[in-house]
C-alpha positions as CSV (number, residue, x, y, z in Angstrom):
1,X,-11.9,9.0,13.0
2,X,-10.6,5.7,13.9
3,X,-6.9,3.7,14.5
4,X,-5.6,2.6,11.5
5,X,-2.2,0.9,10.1
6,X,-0.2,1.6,7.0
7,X,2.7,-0.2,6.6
8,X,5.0,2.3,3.8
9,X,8.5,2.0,1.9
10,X,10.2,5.4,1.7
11,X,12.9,5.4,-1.5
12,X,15.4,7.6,-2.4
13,X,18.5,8.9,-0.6
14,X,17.1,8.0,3.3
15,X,20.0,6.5,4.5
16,X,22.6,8.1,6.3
17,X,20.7,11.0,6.9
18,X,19.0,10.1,10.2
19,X,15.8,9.0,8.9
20,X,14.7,7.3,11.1
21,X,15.6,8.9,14.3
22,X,13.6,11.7,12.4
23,X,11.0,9.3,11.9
24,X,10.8,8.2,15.0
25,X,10.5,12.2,16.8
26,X,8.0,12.9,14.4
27,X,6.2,9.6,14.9
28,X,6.2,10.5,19.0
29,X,5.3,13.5,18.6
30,X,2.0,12.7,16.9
31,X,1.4,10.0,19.4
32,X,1.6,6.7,16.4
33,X,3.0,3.5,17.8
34,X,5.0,1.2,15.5
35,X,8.7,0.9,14.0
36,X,11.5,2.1,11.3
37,X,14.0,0.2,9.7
38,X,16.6,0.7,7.2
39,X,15.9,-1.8,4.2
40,X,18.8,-3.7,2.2
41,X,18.1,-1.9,-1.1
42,X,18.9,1.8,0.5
43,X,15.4,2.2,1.1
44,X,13.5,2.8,4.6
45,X,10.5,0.7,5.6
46,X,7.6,1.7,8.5
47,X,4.7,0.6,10.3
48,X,2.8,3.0,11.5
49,X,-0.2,2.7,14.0
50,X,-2.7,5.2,15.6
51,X,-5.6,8.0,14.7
52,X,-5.8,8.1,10.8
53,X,-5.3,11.7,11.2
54,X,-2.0,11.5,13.0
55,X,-1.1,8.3,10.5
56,X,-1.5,10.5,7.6
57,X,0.3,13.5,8.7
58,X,3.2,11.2,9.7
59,X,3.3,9.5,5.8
60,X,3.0,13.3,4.4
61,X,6.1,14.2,6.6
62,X,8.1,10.8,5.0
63,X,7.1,12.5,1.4
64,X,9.9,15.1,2.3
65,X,12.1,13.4,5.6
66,X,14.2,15.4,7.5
67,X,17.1,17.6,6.1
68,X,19.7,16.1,3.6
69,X,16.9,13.4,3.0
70,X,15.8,13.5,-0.8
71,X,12.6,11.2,-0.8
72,X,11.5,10.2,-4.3
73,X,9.0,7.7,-4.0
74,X,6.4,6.7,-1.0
75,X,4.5,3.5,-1.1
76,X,1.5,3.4,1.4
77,X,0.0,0.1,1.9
78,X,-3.1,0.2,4.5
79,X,-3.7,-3.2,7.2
80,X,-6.0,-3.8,9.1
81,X,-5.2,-2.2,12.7
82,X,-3.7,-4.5,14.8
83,X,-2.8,-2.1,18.2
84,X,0.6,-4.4,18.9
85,X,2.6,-1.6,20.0
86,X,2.9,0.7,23.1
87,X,6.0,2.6,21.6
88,X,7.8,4.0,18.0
89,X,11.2,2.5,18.0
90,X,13.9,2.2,15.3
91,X,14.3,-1.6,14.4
92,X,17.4,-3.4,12.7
């Protein structure tokens, strides 16, 4: 199918519900590369990297987030695939 890179914005209450540690298992665990971050607005931001299948399944998954997490808007913006990372890690 082909690499691909979205870069999204997940609103609504994401914070302080382990998000991204979520994120980040889920993100492992379909073998995409990139990075998590909380944003200053309450809001969590991603890059994700790998097969546009895995990608995809990963930015469903954010449309609902782990337990407690009440998502209530996803923005998906699609990059040109860049293959800069060897890892998913939570960034500050």
């Amino acid at each position: 199918m082909g690499k691909v890179r979205a870069h999204v914005i997940i609103e609504g209450r994401v914070q302080g519900v382990f998000f991204r540690a979520h994120t980040q298992d889920e993100a492992r665990r379909r073998n995409v590369m990139g990075w998590v971050k909380n944003r200053y607005d309450g809001g969590v931001e991603a890059v994700f990297e790998g097969e546009k299948e895995d990608v995809q399944s990963l930015i469903e998954w954010c449309h609902v987030g782990p337990p407690y997490a009440r998502v209530t808007n996803v923005k998906v913006e699609w990059e040109d695939y860049l293959g800069e990372f060897s890892d998913f890690s939570i960034t500050y």
